[in-house]
Steps between C-alpha positions, in 0.01 A plus 500: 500500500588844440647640836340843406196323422189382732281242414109394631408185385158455436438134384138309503257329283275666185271761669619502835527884487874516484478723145284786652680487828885486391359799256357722772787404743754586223292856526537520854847469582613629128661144364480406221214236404590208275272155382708274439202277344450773220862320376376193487161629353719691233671180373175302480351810354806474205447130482122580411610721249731293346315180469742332763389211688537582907542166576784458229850551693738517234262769305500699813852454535603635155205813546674622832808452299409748191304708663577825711337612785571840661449654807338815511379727803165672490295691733719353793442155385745262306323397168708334149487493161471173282724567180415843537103466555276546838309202474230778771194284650570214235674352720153473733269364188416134524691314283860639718278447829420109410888382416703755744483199784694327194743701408581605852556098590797502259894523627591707221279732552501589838910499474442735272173742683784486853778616319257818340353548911807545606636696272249727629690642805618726279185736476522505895299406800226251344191334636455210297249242474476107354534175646837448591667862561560388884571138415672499196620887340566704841512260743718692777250828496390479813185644380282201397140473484281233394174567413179331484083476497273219518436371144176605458562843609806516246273361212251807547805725514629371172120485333454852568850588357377304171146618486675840508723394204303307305163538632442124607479348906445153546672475817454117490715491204735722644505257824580202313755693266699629820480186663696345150759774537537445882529113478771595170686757713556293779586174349759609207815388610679889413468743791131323631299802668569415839498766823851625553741439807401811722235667299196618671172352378210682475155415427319758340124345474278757680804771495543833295757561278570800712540324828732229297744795355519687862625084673790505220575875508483466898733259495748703278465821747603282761772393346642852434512451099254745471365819660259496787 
């Protein structure tokens, strides 16, 4: 890690909260706010476009091999470019959300998504959210979080967020889908979401978003990295 640098880790499952509240907390304490799953949304976004099989290693291999992704900071956020093209909210249609869980289960890739996080350092202090930023990218921050909501609550949070987007909300199918990209994240035998040594868990079924931010940012002040 950076020694200039400081890192939160906020790692859970799809729809736990952890986009909005690394975002707002990134406001707070004026870090930096990075998704690290908007990488691995970006690559199965190019393999979309280029008629690339996610499932095919070797094709994925030689893609992340030709093509160039660039780091870019905007509005105090880290975003990229894919061979010189913002792939924008793409990346959230359906056809990237249904194969990200299998792009983001190969080696290659994630070797690849870790070396671009932590390359990172260099735009500063960074709150950054995935699913293994405490476990697997930053694992001596000693700012870890893990966060997490009951399944049903999560699926409501995630049909609202795709009613929004593409005016549809069949929570049930959004249930089932999460429950496929939990069971995938946890199983694949690269960096498994798992809670990280020393991170504090939080629950956030039945809590704001504002009363999540101030436990992190709390935590921060009382640690003297940022101002009271």
């Amino acid at each position: 890690m950076n020694k200039q640098s400081i890192i939160v880790a906020v790692d859970g499952p799809s729809a736990s909260g952890k986009s909005t509240v690394s975002r707002r907390t990134a406001q707070a304490v004026g870090f930096i706010y990075v998704d690290s799953g908007a990488l691995y949304r970006g690559i199965t976004w190019k393999c979309v476009k280029e008629g690339i099989d996610v499932k095919d290693t070797q094709a994925v291999t030689d893609l992340l091999i030709r093509m160039n992704m660039e780091l870019v900071l905007r509005d105090n956020a880290v975003g990229y470019l894919i061979d010189g093209e913002d792939p924008g909210q793409e990346i959230r249609a359906e056809p990237v959300r249904e194969r990200v869980a299998d792009i983001a289960a190969q080696q290659v890739v994630r070797v690849y998504i870790v070396a671009k996080l932590r390359l990172m350092t260099k735009f500063g202090n960074l709150v950054m959210e995935g699913r293994d930023i405490g476990t697997v990218v930053f694992p001596d921050t000693p700012f870890k979080y893990y966060l997490d909501a009951d399944p049903e609550e999560r699926a409501r949070r995630r049909a609202a967020e795709i009613k929004q987007a593409e005016g549809t909300d069949d929570v049930a199918a959004v249930l089932s889908s999460l429950k496929r990209r939990d069971q995938k994240d946890s199983s694949r035998a690269t960096a498994p979401l798992q809670i990280a040594l020393g991170a504090k868990i939080i629950n956030s079924t039945g809590m704001t978003i504002e009363q999540v931010v101030d436990t992190i940012v709390t935590d921060l002040k009382q640690a003297g990295v940022v101002g009271s």
